[in-house]
C-alpha positions, -999 to +999 in steps of 0.1 A: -138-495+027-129-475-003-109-492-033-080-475-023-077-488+010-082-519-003-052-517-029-035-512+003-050-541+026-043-566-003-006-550-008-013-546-041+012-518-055+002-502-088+023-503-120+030-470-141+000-464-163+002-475-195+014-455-226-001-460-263+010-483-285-002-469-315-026-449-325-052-444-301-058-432-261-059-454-234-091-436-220-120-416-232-143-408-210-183-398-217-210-385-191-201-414-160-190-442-185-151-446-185-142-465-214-107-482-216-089-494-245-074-530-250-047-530-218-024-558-224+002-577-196+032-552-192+052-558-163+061-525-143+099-530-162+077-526-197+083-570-200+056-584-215+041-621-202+037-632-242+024-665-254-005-690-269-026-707-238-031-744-249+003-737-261+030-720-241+013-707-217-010-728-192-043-717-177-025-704-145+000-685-163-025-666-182-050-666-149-016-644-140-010-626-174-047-610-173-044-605-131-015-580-147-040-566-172-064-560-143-034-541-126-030-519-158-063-512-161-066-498-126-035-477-129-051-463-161-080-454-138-060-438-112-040-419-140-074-406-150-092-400-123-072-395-096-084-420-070-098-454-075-126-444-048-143-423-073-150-455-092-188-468-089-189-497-108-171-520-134-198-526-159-181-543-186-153-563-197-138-582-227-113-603-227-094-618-251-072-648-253-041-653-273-046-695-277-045-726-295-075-735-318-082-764-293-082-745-260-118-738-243-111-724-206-106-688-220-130-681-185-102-693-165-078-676-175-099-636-183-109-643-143-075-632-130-086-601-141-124-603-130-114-614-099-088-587-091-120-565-101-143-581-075-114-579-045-107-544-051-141-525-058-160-552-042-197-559-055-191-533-080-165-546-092-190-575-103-193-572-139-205-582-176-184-604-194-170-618-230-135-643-225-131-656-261-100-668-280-081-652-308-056-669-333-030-639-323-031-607-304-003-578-306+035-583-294+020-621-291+010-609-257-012-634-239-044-613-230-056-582-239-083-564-216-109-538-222-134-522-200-162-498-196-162-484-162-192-462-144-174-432-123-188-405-095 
């Protein structure tokens, strides 16, 4: 089953692809390697989930905030590419945590996107991985996402 079908089985819909915030592109791609910028959690009405884990935000809210990112990445993909299908693997991804000094389960919360990943492409959706915390992130959103992506 390709991704697309499986957006569909898991009645996932797709937000809007995301738009620059600043200075840069969303997507670049070179050879098969897409590489995707820092995707942060924007709701399809452009709300932002915003907040410190350890703080404001708990470890499911943020599992939540980065399933969002996940989301945004993919509809960044499909923006680019036209169909998810021609996706071949997620090869890496970074994720970084808007939290408290004392928090530590930066891994629980980065896998509501790495999860999403594995439901929708599968065993290539299986990827490398880097959760660590930062002291404060842009818009004080919770997560921000990046990814490097292999594509047919």
């Amino acid at each position: 089953m390709g991704a697309e079908a499986r957006l569909k089985e898991l009645g996932v819909e797709l937000p809007p692809a995301p738009v620059p915030a600043a200075s840069y592109v969303t997507y670049v791609q070179v050879g098969n390697l897409a590489f995707l910028s820092g995707h942060i959690p924007v709701r399809a009405d452009g709300t932002r989930i915003t907040g410190k884990a350890g703080g404001s935000l708990t470890v499911d809210q943020g599992y939540d905030a980065a399933r969002l990112v996940a989301l945004n990445l993919l509809a960044t993909l499909k923006a680019n590419l036209g169909t998810l299908d021609r996706v071949r693997r997620v090869v890496r991804v970074l994720g970084m945590v808007n939290s408290t000094a004392t928090f530590t389960e930066h891994s629980k919360v980065i896998n509501g996107c790495s999860d999403l990943l594995a439901q929708v492409f599968g065993e290539a959706g299986r990827h490398v991985r880097s959760a660590v915390g930062m002291a404060s992130l842009p818009f004080d959103v919770a997560v921000e996402i990046e990814a490097v992506v292999e594509v047919a």
